[in-house]
N, C-alpha and C positions, 0 to 999 in steps of 0.2 A: 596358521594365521600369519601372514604377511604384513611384516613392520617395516617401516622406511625410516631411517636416520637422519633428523635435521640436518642443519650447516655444523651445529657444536656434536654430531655424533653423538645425540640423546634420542631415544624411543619412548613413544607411550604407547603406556598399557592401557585397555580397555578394561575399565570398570569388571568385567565379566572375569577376570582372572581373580580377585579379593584382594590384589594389594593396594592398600590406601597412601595415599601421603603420608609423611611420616615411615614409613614400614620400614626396617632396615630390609637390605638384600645380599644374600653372602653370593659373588660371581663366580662360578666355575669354566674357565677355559678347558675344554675336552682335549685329549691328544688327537683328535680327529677335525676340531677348528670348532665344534658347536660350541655353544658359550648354554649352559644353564643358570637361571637365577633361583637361589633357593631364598623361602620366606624363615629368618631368623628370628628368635629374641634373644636381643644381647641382656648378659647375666652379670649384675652389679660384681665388683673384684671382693667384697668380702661376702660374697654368696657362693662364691666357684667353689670354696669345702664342700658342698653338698650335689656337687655334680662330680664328684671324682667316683670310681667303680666301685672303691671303696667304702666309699658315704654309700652309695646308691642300694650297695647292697646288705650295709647294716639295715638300712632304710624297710627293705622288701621284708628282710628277716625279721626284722622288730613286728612289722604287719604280719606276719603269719605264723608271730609267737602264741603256741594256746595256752600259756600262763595267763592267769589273770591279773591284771590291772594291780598297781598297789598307787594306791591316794597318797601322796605324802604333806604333812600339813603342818608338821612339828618340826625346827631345826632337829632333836634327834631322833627323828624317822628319818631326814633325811641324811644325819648322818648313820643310820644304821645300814641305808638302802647302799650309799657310798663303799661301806667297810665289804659288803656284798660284790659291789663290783673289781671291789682290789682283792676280792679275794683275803680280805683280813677277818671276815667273821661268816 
């Protein structure tokens, strides 16, 4: 696809590619001169805990724990559940 740069060095995209107004776009200058635009979503600053490898992979492992589920509904179940995770009871 063949794009031409206005006077301010700005390109539009055709509808047929999905980015909307609005859309952030992260730019990649290649060592080779292409430029790729990649489509992001930017991640609120007290969300990023939960994209670190670390979250990500507690994440995956909780999903493919085959314990069963514990309901907790009482402050002490939940603090029974707590002493379990410190390893105090």
């Amino acid at each position: 696809m063949l794009l031409q740069t206005d006077a301010r060095r700005r390109i539009t995209l055709p509808p047929s590619v999905g980015i909307k107004p609005g859309d952030a776009i992260d730019l990649e200058i290649l060592e080779d001169g292409r430029i790729m635009l990649i489509p992001v979503e930017a991640v609120p600053k007290h969300q990023l805990w939960a994209w670190t490898t670390e979250a990500k992979q507690a994440i995956s492992d909780s999903l493919t724990d085959p314990r069963p589920s514990i309901e907790v509904t009482t402050p002490k179940q939940a603090a029974d559940v707590a002493k379990r995770w410190t390893n105090e009871g």
